[in-house]
C-alpha positions as a Markdown table, in Angstrom:
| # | Residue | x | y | z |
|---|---|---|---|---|
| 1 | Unk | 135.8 | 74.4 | 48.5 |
| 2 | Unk | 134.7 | 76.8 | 45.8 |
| 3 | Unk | 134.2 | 75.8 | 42.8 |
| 4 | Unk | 135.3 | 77.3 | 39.3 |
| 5 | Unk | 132.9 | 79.3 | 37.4 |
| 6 | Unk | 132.8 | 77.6 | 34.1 |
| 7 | Unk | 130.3 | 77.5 | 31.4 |
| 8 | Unk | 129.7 | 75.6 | 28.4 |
| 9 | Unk | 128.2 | 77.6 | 25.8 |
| 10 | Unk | 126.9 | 75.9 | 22.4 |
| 11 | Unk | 126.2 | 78.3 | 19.0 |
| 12 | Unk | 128.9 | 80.5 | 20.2 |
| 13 | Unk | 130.6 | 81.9 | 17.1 |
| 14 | Unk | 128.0 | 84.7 | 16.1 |
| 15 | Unk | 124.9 | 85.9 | 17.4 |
| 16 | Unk | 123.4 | 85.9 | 20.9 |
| 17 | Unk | 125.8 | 83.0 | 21.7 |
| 18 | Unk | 129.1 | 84.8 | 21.0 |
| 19 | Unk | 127.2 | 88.1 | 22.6 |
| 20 | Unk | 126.5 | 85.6 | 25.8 |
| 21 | Unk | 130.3 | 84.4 | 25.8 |
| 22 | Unk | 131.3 | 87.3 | 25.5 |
| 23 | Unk | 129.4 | 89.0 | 28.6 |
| 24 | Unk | 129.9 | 85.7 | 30.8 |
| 25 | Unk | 134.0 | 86.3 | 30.3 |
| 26 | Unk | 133.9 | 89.6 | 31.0 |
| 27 | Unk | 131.8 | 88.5 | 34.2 |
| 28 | Unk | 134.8 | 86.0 | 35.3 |
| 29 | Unk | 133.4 | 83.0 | 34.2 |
| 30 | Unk | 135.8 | 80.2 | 32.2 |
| 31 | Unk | 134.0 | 80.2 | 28.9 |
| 32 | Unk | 134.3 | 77.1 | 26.7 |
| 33 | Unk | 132.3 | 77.9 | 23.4 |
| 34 | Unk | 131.0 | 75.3 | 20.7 |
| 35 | Unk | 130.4 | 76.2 | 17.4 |
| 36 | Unk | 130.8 | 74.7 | 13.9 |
| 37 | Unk | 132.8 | 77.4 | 12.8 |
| 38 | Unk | 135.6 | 76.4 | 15.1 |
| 39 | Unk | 137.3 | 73.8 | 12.7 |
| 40 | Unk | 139.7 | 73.2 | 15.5 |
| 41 | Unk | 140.5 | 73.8 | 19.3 |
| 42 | Unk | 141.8 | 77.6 | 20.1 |
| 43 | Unk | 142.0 | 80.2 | 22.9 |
| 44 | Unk | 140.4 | 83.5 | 21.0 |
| 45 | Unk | 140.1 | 86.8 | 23.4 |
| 46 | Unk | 140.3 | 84.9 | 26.6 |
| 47 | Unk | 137.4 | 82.2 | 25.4 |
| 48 | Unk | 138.2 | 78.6 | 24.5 |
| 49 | Unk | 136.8 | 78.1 | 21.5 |
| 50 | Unk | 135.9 | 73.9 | 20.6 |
| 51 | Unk | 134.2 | 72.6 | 17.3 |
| 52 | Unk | 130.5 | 71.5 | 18.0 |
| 53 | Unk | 128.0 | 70.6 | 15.8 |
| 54 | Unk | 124.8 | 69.7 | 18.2 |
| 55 | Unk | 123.1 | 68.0 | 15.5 |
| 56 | Unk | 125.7 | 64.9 | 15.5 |
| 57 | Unk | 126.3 | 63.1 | 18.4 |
| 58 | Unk | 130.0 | 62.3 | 17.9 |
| 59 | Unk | 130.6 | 65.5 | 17.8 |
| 60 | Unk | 129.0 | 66.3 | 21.2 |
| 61 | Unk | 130.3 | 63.7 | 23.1 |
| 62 | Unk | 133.4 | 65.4 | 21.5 |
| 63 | Unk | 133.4 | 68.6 | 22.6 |
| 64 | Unk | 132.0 | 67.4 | 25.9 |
| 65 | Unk | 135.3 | 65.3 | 26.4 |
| 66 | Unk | 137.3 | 68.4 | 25.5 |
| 67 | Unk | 135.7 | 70.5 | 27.6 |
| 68 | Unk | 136.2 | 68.5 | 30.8 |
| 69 | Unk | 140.0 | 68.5 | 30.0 |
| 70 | Unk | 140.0 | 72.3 | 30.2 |
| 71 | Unk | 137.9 | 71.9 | 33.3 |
| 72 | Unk | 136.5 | 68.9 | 35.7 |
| 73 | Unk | 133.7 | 71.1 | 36.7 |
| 74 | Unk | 130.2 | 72.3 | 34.6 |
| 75 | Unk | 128.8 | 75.0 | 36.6 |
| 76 | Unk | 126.3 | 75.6 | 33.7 |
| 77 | Unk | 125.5 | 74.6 | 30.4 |
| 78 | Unk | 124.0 | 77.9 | 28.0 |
| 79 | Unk | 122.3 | 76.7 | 24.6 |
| 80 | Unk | 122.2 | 79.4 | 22.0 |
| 81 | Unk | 122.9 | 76.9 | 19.2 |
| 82 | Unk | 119.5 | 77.6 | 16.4 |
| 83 | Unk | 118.7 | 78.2 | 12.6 |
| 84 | Unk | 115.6 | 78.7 | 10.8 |
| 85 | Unk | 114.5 | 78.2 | 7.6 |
| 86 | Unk | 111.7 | 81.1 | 6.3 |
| 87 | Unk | 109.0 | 79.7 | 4.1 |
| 88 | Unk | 105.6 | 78.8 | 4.2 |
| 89 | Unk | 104.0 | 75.7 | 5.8 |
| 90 | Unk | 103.2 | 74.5 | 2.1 |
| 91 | Unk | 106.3 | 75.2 | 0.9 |
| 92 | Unk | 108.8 | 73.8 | 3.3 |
| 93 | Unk | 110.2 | 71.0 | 2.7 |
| 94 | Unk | 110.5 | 67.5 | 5.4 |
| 95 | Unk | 113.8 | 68.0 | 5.3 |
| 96 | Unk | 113.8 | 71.7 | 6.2 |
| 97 | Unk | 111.6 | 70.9 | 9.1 |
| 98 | Unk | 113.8 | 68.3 | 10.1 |
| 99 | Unk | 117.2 | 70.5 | 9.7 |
| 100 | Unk | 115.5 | 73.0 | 12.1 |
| 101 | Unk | 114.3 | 71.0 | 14.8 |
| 102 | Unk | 117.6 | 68.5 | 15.0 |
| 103 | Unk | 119.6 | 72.1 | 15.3 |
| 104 | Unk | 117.0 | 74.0 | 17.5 |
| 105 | Unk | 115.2 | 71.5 | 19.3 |
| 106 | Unk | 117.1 | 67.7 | 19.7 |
| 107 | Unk | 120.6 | 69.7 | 19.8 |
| 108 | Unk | 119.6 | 71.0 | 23.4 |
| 109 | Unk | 118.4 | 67.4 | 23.7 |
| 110 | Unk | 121.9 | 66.0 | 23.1 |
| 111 | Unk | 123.9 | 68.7 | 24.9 |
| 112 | Unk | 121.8 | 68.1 | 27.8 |
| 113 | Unk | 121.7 | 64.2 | 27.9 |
| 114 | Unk | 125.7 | 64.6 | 28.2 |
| 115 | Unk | 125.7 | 67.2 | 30.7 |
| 116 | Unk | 123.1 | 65.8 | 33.3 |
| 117 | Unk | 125.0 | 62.9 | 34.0 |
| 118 | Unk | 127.4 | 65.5 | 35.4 |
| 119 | Unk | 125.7 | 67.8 | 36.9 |
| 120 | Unk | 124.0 | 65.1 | 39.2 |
| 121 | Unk | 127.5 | 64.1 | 40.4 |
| 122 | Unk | 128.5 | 67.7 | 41.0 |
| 123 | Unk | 124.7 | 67.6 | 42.9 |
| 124 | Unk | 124.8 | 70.8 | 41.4 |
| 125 | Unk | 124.6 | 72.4 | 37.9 |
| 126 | Unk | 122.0 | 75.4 | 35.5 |
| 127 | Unk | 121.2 | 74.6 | 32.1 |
| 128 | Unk | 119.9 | 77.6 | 30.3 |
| 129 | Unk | 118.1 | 77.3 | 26.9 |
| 130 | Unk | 117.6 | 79.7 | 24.4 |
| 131 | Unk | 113.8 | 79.7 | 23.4 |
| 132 | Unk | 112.2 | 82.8 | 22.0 |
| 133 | Unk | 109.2 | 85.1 | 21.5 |
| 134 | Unk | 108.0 | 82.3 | 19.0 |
| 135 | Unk | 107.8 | 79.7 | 21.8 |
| 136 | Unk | 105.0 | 81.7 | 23.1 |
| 137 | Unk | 103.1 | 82.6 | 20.1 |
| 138 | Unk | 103.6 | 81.7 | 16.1 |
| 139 | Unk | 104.4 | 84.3 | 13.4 |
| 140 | Unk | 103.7 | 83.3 | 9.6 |
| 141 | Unk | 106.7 | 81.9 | 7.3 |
| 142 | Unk | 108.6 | 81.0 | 10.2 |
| 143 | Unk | 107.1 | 78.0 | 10.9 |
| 144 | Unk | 109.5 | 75.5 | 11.5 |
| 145 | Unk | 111.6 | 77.8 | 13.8 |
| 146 | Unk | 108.5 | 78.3 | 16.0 |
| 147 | Unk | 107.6 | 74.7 | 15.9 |
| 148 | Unk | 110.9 | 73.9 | 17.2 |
| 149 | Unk | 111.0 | 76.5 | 20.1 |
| 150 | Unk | 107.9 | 75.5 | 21.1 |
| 151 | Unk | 109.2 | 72.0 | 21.7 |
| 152 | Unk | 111.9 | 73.4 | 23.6 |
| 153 | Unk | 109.5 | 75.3 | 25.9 |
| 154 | Unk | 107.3 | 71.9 | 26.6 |
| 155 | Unk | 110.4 | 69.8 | 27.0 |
| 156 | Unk | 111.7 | 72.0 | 29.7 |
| 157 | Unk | 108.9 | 71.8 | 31.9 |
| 158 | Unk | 109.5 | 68.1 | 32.2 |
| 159 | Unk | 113.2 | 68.6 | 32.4 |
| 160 | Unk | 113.0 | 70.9 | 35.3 |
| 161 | Unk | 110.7 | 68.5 | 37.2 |
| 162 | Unk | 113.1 | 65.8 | 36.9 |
| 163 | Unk | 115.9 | 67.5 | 37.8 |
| 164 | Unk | 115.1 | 69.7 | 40.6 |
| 165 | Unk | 115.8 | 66.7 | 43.3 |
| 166 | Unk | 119.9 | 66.7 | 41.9 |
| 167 | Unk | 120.3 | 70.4 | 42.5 |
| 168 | Unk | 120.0 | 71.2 | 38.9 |
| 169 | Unk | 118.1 | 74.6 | 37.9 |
| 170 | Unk | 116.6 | 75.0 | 34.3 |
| 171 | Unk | 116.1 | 78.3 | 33.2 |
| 172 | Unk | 114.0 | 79.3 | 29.3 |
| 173 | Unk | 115.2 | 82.6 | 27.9 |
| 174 | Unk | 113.6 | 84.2 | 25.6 |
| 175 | Unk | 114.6 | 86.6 | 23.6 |
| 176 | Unk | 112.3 | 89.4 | 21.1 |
| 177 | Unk | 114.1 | 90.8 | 18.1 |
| 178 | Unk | 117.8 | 91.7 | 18.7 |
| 179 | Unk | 120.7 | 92.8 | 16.6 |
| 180 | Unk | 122.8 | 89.7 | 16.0 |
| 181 | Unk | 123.2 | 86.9 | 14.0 |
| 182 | Unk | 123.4 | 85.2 | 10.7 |
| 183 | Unk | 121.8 | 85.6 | 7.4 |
| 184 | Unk | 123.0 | 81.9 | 6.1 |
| 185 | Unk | 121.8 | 80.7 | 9.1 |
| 186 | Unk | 118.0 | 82.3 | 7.7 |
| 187 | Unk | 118.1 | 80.8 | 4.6 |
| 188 | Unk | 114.5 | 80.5 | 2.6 |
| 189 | Unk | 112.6 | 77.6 | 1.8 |
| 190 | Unk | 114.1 | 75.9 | -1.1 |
| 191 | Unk | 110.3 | 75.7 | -2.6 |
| 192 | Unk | 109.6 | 79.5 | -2.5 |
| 193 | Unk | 109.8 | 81.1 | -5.9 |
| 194 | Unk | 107.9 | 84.8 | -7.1 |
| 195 | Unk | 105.3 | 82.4 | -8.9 |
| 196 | Unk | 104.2 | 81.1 | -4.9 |
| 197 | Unk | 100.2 | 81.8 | -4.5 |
| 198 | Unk | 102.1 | 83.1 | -0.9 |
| 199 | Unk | 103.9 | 85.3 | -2.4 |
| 200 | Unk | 103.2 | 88.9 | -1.7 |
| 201 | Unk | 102.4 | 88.0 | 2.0 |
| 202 | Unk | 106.1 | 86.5 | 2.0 |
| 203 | Unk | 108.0 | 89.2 | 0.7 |
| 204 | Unk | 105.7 | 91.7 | 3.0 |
| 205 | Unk | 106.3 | 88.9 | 6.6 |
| 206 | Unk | 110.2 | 88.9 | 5.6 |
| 207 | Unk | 111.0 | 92.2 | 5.0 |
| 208 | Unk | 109.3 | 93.3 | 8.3 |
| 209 | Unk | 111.3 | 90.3 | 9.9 |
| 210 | Unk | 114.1 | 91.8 | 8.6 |
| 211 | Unk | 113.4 | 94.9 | 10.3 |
| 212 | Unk | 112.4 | 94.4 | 13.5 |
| 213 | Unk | 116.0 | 92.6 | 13.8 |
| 214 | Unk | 118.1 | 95.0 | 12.3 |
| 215 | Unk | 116.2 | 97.9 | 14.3 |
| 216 | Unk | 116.2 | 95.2 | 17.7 |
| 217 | Unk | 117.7 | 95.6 | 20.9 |
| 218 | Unk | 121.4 | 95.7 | 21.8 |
| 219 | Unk | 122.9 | 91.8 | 22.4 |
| 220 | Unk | 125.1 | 93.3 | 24.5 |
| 221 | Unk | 122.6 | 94.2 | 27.0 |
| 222 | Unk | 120.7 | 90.5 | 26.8 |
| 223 | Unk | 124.4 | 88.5 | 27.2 |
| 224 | Unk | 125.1 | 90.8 | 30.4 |
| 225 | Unk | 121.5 | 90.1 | 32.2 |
| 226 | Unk | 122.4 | 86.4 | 31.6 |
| 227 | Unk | 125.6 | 86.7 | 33.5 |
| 228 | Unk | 123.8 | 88.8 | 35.7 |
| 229 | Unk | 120.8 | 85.5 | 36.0 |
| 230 | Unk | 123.6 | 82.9 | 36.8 |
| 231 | Unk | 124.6 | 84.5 | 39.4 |
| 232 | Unk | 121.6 | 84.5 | 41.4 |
| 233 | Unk | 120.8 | 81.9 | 44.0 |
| 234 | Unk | 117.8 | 81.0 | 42.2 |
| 235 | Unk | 117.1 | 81.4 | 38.4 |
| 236 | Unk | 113.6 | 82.4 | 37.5 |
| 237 | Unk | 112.4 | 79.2 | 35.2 |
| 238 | Unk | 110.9 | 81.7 | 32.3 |
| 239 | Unk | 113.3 | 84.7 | 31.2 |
| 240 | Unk | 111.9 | 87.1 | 28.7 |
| 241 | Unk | 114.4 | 89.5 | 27.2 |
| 242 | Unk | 112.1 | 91.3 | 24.5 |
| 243 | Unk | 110.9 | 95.3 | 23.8 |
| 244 | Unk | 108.1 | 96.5 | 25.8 |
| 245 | Unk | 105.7 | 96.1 | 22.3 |
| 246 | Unk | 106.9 | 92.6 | 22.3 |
| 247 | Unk | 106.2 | 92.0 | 25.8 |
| 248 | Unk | 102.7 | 93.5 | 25.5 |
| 249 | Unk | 102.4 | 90.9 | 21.7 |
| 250 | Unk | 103.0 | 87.9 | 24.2 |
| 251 | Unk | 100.3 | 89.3 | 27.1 |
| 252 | Unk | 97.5 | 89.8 | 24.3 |
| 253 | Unk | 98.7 | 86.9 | 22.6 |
| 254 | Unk | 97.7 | 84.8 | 26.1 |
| 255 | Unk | 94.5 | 87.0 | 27.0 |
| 256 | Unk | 93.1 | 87.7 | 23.6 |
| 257 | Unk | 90.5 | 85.7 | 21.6 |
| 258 | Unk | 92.5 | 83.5 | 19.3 |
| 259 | Unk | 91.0 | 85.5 | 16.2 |
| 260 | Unk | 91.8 | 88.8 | 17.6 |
| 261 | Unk | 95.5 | 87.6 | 18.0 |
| 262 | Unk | 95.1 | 86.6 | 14.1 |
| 263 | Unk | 94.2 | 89.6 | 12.9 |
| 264 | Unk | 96.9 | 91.8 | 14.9 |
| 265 | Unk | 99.8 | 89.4 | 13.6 |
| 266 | Unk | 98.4 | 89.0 | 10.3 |
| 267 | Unk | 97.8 | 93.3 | 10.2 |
| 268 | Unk | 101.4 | 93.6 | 11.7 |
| 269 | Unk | 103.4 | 91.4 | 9.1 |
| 270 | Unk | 101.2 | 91.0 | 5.8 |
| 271 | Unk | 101.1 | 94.1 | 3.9 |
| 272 | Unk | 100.3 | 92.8 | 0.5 |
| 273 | Unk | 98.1 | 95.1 | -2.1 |
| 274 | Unk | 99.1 | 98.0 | 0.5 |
| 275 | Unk | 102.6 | 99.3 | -0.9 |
């Protein structure tokens, strides 16, 4: 028997995630999309949209419920749910780290501790994670967003190992700069203020942040390669979606002395005394 092509997809309501539910509808797939924003269940342009917030576990087990009414059968689980908080190591706050890596990090952890269970009953089952450029190399003031998606790369690495044996494939994507999102999910650190001895390198690092998203590549295009990915026999485990520059940042970021690396990033993003 053939199985229905459904997919849960967390962060769903802006950004890459809605781009991704988006592309995956338009590829055929049932799409059931989590997102805070969705104060209640609806059907919205052929997607069924559930309220998820990844960083409470009620509300996962939740939406996970939900979901399996709409449909007995996860053929793969896309996590684009993420925030960041831009400030400097000094300056941000436990509680900002913390908001970052229970959204980022421990909300895939929760999403997936639901969804394995399933998946190993199905003997069958792909769980793609959103990582990013900055789970291969850090970038200053965006510390706790990098810490985070470096967890998630190191975590999936042992997930996929586990896994494997149930027919379950794990796939990292991650993404350079693209056009999409949220600025209130990029707030700044609570602690930054124009007296900050960081001050001029901020403002320089988030204006060029700023940027190279605006100016990034088209969503569109990264939502239909997913669809394209999960419908391959085998996933790749690593799937970079990133500019050609960015590509060649991660390549010299691997091969290059660590002080080299330094003083590109630092040359690229801190302008100060250079206006």
């Amino acid at each position: 028997m053939k199985h229905p092509k459904t997919v849960w997809i967390t962060g769903a309501s802006s950004g890459l995630g809605l781009h991704t539910a988006q592309a995956l509808r338009n590829a055929g797939w049932t799409v059931i999309a989590g997102a805070r924003s969705f104060s209640e269940p609806i059907e919205k342009d052929g997607i069924h949209c559930l309220p998820l917030d990844v960083t409470s576990p009620e509300s996962v087990q939740s939406f996970c419920d939900r979901a399996l009414e709409i449909s007995p059968w996860v053929g793969a689980l896309v996590q684009c749910a993420g925030m960041l908080v831009l400030g400097s190591c000094e300056e941000t706050t436990d509680e900002e780290y913390l908001r970052v890596l229970n959204t980022n990090f421990l909300g895939m952890v929760r999403m997936n501790r639901e969804v394995l269970p399933i998946m190993r009953a199905q003997k069958s089952g792909r769980i793609v994670m959103y990582s990013s450029i900055n789970g291969l190399m850090g970038i200053p003031f965006q510390n706790a967003y990098t810490a985070s998606k470096h967890a998630i790369e190191g975590y999936a690495e042992g997930l996929q190992m586990e896994v494997r044996p149930f027919g379950i494939q794990v796939t990292l994507v991650e993404p350079g700069d693209h056009r999409s999102g949220s600025e209130k999910y990029r707030p700044h650190a609570a602690r930054m203020s124009p007296d900050s001895p960081y001050a001029a390198a901020y403002e320089s690092t988030t204006a060029k942040i700023h940027h190279d998203e605006t100016n990034g590549s088209d969503p569109d295009v990264l939502g239909r390669k997913i669809a394209k990915m999960l419908e391959r026999k085998r996933m790749p485990f690593r799937r970079r979606i990133a500019s050609p520059d960015q590509h060649l940042a991660v390549y010299l970021h691997k091969f290059l002395p660590a002080r080299w690396n330094e003083a590109i990033l630092r040359s690229y993003y801190i302008r100060e005394g250079r206006k």
